[in-house]
N, C-alpha and C positions, 0 to 999 in steps of 0.2 A: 541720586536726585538730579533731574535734568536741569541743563543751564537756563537760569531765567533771561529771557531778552529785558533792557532794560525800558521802561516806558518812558515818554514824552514828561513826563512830573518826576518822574529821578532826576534826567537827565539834565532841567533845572535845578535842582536840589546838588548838584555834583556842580553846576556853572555859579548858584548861587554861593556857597560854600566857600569855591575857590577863589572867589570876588571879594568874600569876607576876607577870607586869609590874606588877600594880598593887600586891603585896606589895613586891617590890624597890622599888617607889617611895614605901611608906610608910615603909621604913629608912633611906633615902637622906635623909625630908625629917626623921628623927628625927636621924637624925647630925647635919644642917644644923643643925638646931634646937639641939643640945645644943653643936656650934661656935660657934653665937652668941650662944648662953650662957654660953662659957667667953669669949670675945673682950668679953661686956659683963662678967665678973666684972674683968677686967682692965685694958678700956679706959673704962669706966662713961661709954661714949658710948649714946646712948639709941637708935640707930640698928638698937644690936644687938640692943634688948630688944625689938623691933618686928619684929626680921626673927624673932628665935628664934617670940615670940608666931604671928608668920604661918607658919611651917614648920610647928610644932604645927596649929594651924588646919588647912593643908593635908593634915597628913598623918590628922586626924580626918575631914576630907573624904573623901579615897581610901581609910577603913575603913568609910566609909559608902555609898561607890559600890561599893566590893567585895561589901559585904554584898548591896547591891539586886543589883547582875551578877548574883553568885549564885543569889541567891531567883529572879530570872527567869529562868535559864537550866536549873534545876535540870532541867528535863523535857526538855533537848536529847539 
């Protein structure tokens, strides 16, 4: 079977895709975040403040890698 070139409406569907993904995983690390904020209001183990801390971190990360995806890809 010869290789298919990929067309103009994939290649959105491949940009679109990975935009979702990386939304769903800044939600996912915000819910993290605010569990381990509710687990250090509770268990006032310092373990939690440090993972809340890093969720937040990561999840300003993948709003900053989304943004750059974006900007670059805008001309696909």
């Amino acid at each position: 079977m010869p290789a298919q070139r990929l067309t103009e409406r994939q290649i959105m569907g491949l940009r679109a895709f990975h935009l979702l993904f990386i939304g769903l995983s800044v939600i996912l690390a915000a819910f993290f975040a605010a569990w381990a904020g509710g687990q250090y209001q509770q268990a006032h183990d310092f373990v939690y403040a440090l993972t809340a801390v890093g969720a937040l971190l990561g999840a300003a990360g993948l709003v900053w890698y989304g943004a750059s995806f974006q900007r670059k890809t805008r001309n696909l």
